[in-house]
C-alpha positions in Angstrom: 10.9 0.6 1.8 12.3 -2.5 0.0 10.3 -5.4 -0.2 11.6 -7.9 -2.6 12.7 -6.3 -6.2 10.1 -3.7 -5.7 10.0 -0.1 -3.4 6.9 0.8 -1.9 5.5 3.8 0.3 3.2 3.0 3.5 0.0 5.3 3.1 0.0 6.1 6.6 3.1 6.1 9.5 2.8 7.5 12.6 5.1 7.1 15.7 3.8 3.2 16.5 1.3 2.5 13.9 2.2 1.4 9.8 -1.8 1.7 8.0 -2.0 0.4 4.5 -5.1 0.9 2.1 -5.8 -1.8 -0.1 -8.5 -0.8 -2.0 -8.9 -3.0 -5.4 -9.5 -6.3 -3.4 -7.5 -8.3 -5.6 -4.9 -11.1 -3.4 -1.5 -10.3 -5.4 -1.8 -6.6 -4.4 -3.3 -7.4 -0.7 -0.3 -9.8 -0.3 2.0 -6.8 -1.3 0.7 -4.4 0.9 1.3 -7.3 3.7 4.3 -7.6 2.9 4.5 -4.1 2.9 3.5 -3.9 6.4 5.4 -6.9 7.7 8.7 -4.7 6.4 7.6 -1.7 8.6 9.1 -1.7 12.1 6.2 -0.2 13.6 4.6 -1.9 16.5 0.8 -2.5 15.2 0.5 -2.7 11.2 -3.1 -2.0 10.7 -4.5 -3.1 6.8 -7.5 -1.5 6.1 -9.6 -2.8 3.0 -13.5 -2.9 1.5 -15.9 -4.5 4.4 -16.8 -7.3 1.5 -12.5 -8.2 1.3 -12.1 -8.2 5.0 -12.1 -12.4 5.3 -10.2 -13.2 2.3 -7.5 -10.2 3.3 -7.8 -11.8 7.1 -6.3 -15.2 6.0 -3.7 -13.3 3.4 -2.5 -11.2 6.3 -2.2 -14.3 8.6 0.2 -16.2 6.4 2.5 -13.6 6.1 2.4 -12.4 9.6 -0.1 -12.9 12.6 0.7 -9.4 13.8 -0.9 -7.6 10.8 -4.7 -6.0 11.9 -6.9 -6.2 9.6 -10.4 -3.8 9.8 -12.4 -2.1 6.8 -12.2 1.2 5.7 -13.8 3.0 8.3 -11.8 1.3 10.8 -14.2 -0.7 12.7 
């Protein structure tokens, strides 16, 4: 998938769900796998990053799109 000038690969696709893994907490590469997700047509876009990034990645995932889900790493 295009997004931008760059191509990127979803970790995880399944009939209605688009999961990206962020680990590295940093809010460039958080804000790519957003926009990552927001390019998917999938119906839920589930971002899954490190229990202490979930608030920070919250309000990244927000301003690109409300629709993204955001949960930590074991999917809570």
């Amino acid at each position: 998938m295009k997004v931008g000038r760059r191509r990127g690969r979803i970790d995880r696709m399944t009939e209605k769900k688009a999961i990206e893994i962020e680990r590295s907490g940093d809010p460039d590469k958080i804000r790519w796998a957003c926009r990552k997700l927001k390019a998917s047509r999938k119906r839920y876009k589930i971002l899954r990053v490190h229990d202490w990034d979930v608030e920070k990645a919250r309000q990244i995932a927000f301003e690109v799109s409300p629709s993204i889900i955001v949960q930590n790493l074991s999917g809570d």
